[in-house]
N, C-alpha and C positions, 0 to 999 in steps of 0.2 A: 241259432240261438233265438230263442222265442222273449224277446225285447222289451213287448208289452206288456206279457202275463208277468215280467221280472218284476218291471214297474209296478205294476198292479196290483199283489203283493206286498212287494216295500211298501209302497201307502199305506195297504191295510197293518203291517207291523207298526210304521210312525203312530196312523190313527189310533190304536192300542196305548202304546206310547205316552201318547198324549193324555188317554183318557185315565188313564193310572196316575196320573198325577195328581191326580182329583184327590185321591188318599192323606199326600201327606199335607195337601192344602187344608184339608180337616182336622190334622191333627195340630196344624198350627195355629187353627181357631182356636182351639181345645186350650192350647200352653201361651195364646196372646202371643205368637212371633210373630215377627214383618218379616222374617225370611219366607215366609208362607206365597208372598207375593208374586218373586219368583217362579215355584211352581207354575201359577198361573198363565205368566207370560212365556214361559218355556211349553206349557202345556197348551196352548192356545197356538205358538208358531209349529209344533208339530204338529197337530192336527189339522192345522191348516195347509202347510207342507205335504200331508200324507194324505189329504181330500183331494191335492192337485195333482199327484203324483196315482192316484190309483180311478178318477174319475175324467181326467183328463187326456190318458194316454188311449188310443186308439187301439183296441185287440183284436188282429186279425185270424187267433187261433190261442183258443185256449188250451191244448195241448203243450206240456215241455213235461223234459226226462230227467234223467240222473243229472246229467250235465247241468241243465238249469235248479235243481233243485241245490248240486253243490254251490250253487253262485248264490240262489236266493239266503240261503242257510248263512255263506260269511258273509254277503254284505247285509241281513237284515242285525248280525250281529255288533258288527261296526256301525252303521249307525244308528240303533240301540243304546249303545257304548258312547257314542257322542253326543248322540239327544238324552240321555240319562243323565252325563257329567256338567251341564249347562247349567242347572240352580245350582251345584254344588259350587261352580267355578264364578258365576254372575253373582253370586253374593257374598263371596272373598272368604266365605268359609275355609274355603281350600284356595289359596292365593294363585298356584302356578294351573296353568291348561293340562299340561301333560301330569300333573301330579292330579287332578281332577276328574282325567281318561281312567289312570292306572286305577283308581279306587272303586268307579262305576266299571270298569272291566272284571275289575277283581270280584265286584258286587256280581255282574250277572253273571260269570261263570261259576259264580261260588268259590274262589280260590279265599278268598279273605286277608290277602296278602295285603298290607296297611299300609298308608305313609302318614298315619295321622298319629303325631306325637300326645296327644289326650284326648279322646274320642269323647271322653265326655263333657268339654268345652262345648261340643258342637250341638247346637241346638233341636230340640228334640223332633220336629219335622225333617231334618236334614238327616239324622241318626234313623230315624226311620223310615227313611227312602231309599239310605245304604240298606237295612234292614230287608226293605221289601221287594228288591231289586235282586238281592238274591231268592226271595221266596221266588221271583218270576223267570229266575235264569235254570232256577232246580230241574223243572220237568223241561223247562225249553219255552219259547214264547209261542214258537210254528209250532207244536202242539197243541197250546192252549189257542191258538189261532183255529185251528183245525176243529177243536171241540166247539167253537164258537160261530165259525164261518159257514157257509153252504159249501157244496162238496165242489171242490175243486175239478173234479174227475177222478177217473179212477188212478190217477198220478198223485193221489194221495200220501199214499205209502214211501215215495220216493223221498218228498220231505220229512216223515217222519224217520226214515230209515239218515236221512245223512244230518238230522240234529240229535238225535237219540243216542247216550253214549251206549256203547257195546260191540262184541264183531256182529251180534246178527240181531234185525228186528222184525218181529211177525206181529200178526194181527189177535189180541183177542178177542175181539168180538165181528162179525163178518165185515162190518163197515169200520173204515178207517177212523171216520168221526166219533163214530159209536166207540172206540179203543181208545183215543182222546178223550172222552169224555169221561168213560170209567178212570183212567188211568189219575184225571184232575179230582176225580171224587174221593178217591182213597188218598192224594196227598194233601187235601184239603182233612178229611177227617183225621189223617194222624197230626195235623198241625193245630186241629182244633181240640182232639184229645190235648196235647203237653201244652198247649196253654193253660186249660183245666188243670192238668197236674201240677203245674210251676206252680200256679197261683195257690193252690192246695197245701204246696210246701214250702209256701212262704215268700214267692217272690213278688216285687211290687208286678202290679199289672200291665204299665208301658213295657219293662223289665221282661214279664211270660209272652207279651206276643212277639217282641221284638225276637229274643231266643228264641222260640218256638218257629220264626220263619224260618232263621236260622241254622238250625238246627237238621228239621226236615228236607232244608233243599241243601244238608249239609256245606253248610255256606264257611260258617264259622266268624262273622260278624256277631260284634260283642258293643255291647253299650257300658260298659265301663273301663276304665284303663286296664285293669290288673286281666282283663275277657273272663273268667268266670270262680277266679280265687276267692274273690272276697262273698259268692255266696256259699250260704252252708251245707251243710252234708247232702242232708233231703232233696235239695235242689240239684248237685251234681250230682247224685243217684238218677232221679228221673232225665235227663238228658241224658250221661252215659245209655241209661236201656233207648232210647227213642234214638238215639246216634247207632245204636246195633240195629233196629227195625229198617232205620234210614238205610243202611249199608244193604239191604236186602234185595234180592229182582221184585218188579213191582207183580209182577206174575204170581208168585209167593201168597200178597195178600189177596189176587183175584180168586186164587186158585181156593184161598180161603173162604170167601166171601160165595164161590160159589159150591161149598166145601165138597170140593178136590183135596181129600185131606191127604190120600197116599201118593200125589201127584205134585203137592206143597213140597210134605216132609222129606219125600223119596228123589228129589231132585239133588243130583252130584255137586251140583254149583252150592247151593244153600249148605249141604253137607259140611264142603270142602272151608265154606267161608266161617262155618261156626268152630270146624275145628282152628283153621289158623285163627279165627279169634282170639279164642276162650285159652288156645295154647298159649298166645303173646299174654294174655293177661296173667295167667299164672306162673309165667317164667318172671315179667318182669315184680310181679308182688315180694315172689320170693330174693329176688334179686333186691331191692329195697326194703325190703325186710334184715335183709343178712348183712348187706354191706353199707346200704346208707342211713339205717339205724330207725329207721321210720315203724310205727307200732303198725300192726299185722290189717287192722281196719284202714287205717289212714293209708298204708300201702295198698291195699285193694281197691282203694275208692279211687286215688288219683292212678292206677294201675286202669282200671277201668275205665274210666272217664280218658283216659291217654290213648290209651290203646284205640278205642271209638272212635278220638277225633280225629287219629291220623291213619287210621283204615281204612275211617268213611271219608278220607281226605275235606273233614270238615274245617278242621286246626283250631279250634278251640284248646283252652290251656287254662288248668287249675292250678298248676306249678311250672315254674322254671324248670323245665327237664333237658336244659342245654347242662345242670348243673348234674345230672344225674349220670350213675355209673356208666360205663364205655359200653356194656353187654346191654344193659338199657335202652342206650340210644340207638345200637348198631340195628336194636330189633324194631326200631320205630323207622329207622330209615327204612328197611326191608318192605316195613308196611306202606310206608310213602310212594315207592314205587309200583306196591302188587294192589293195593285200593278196594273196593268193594265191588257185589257183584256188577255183570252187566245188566242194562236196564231200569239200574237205582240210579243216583241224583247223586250217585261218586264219580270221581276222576279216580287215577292213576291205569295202571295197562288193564287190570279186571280180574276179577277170579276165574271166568268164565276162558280167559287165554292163558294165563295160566294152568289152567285144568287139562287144556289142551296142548301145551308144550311140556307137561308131567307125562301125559301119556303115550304124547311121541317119542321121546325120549326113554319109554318104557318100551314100546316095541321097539324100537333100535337096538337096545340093549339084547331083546329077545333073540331078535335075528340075528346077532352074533354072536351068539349063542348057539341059535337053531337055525342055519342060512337055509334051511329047505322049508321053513316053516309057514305059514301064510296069516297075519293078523291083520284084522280090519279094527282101524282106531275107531271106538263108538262111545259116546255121548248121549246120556240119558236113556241108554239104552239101541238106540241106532247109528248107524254107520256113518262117520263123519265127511262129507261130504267134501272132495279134492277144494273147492273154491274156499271153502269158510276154512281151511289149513292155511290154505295158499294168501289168504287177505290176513288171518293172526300173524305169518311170519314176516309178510309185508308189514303189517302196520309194527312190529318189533323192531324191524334194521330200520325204519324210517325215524320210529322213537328213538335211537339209540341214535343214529345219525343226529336227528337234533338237538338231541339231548349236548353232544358230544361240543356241536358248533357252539351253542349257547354259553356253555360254561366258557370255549373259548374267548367269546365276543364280552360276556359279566367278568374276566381274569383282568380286562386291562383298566377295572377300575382299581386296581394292587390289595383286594382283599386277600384270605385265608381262603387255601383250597374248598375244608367246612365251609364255607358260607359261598363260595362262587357254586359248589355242587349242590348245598342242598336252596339254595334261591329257586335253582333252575327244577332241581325235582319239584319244587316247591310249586311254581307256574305252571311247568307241563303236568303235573298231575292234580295242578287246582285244589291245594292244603291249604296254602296259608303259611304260615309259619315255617322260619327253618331253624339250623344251627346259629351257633357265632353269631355274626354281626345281624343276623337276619332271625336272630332265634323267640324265643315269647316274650322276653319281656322288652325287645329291641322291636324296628320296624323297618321297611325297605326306604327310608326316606333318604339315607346317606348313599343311595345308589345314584348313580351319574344317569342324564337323561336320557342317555344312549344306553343304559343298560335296562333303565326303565320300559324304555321301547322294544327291546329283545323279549323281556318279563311280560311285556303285555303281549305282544307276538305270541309267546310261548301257553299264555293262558289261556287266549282264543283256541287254541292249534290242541291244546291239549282236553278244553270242551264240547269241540267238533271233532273228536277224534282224527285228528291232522290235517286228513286229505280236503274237508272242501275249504278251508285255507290253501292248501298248496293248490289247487285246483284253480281258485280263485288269480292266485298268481302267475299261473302255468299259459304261457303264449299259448302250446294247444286248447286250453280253451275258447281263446276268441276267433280261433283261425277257423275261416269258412270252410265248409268241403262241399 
């Protein structure tokens, strides 16, 4: 275990860290808050912390692999998570520690899962640090480190591949920085488009950037209590389409940008994700059209704006849809679980593994059928490769194992099946919002602190796609050989 490039690293994550705090200490000039101060001193002891911690450690080999990359990947996320939740906690905004972890956790994975009873009590520096902390958790921080730093070596890739959600990541562009860097340009430019559009359709302008970070690193952090009912039509229109773009592989828009247009369009993933879209939105319009009496626009709009926010496991909410029909809701949990593509700035298990358990299960089917037959599973056209099977089924019984403990461990706070089940869908696949107790217009704060701590557990575990958590924890990690 290469010790000091761990170290060395971390630092530069703190130093990061640190320097982003600069942001909301700005905006507090802007709105006259003394919460602003904070920042300051929080952002002056991390950097100072992460100057000692990457200038100070001795590197006798800057070399390290998988192994180190799953270690730097969960502990740069953890204390991330804890150097993030310090202004919120030091300035009594958010009174308890661990309720201050859970909300910067929830911030930087994107989950957006609340425990704040008026979000918009809370001061407008503070609201947009929650805000920006998911913009910075969207693509990943080791990403944006990577687009920022000098090269690592050619061990590049190893960190990008174990904070990246997806089963598989490759390079576009020959250098790993170079793919970093495009990768930050395109989610910089769609976040700079739907600010432009918000603001065009009428929303205040603290209001379009805050959503807008939002939105892109499909976060689903909201600055007002009701998260986005009380704006109008126009405005939930423009988010719904940029919550579909966000749900996209980021390959999608390079492939655009370097117009790849038969290589965009012609891709199974992107395929597969616009039909389950577009299908969920038209089952459920019609379904609140017929039975819960709603006119045919107004069901389209919160039909679409819904359907968005819990495919692109963003969890934003125009309406209370814990109150919506059974067929409704049953097709929003489906979505909860299946999430957007791999390589976007979703959680849930991916279209991209799903694509892939559609097709296994289609040649099983064949071969008993035809037991003499010979089919090779292929994937955009080429032959699916034994290991990228073998890590989708893994990383499925591993999800389903946790999944299964979780809800165990959230049961002995005495809620309703609906809310122990969808919390925990809720965390591992980083939405937001669930049913019952835990549903849009409620928030996770009447959860016990022990269940709080499985929720944050599960949010981390479900943003690193499991393993460099379990990695992290796993004795064979630290054991010499």
């Amino acid at each position: 275990m290469n010790g000091g490039m761990i170290c060395y690293l971390l630092g530069k994550i703190m130093e990061l860290t640190g320097a982003m705090m600069v942001c909301p200490f700005v905006v507090a000039l802007i709105y006259h808050e003394r919460s602003g101060i904070y920042f300051v001193a929080c952002g002056a002891a991390t950097l100072a912390l992460g100057f000692l911690m990457s200038h100070l450690v001795r590197i006798k080999k800057r070399d390290f692999y998988a192994r180190e990359s799953f270690v730097i990947t969960a502990l740069s996320w953890i204390l991330l998570s804890v150097a993030g939740c310090l202004p919120l906690y030091l300035s009594h905004e958010i009174p308890h520690f661990y309720d201050a972890l859970f909300e910067t956790i929830s911030g930087f994975t994107t989950t957006g899962a609340s425990i704040l009873p008026a979000v918009e009590e809370m001061s407008h520096c503070m609201n947009f640090w929650r805000c920006m902390i998911q913009l910075i958790g969207g693509m990943g921080v080791l990403v944006f480190m990577l687009a920022l730093l000098p090269s690592t070596g050619g061990q590049d890739l190893y960190l990008m591949k174990a904070e990246s959600p997806g089963p598989s990541v490759g390079k576009l562009m020959p250098r790993v920085r170079q793919t970093a860097y495009y990768l930050y340009i395109i989610y910089f430019v769609l976040t700079g488009l739907e600010i432009i559009c918000l603001k065009i359709a009428g929303a205040p302008l603290f209001d379009s950037i805050c959503t807008a970070f939002t939105t892109t690193s499909t976060g689903g952090f909201g600055v007002r209590n009701d998260s986005l009912a009380s704006y109008g039509p126009g405005v939930q229109y423009v988010i719904s389409v940029f919550l579909f773009f966000s749900g996209l592989n980021y390959n999608f828009f390079f492939c655009l940008w370097m117009k790849r247009w038969k290589e965009a369009f012609g891709s199974e993933e992107v395929r597969l994700y616009r039909r389950i879209f577009f299908a969920a939105v038209v089952m459920i319009t019609l379904n609140l059209f017929l039975v819960h009496g709603w006119e045919g626009e107004e069901s389209f709009r919160h039909a679409f704006l819904q359907v968005g926010s819990i495919m692109t496991t963003a969890g934003f909410s125009s309406a209370d849809f814990d109150l919506w029909p059974s067929f409704s809701k049953e097709i929003l949990i489906l979505l909860m679980l299946i999430g957007g593509c791999a390589g976007s700035t979703c959680g849930g298990i991916k279209i991209s593994r799903v694509l892939i358990y559609l097709k296994t299960v289609g040649k099983e089917l064949s071969q008993l059928c035809h037991p003499r037959s010979v089919k090779v599973l292929k994937i955009e056209g080429k032959a699916l490769p034994h290991n990228v099977l073998r890590s989708a089924n893994i990383f499925l019984i591993t999800y389903a194992l946790l999944f299964v403990l979780s809800v165990l461990l959230i049961s002995l706070d005495g809620f309703d099946h609906e809310t122990n089940f969808t919390a925990v869908a809720s965390a591992l696949g980083n939405i937001g919002p669930g049913f019952s107790a835990v549903g849009p217009t409620r928030n996770f704060a009447d959860l016990s602190v022990m269940s709080k701590y499985v929720l944050m557990f599960d949010m981390l575990a479900g943003r690193l796609e499991l393993f460099p958590l379990l990695v992290l924890i796993s004795p064979a990690t630290w054991r010499r050989r």
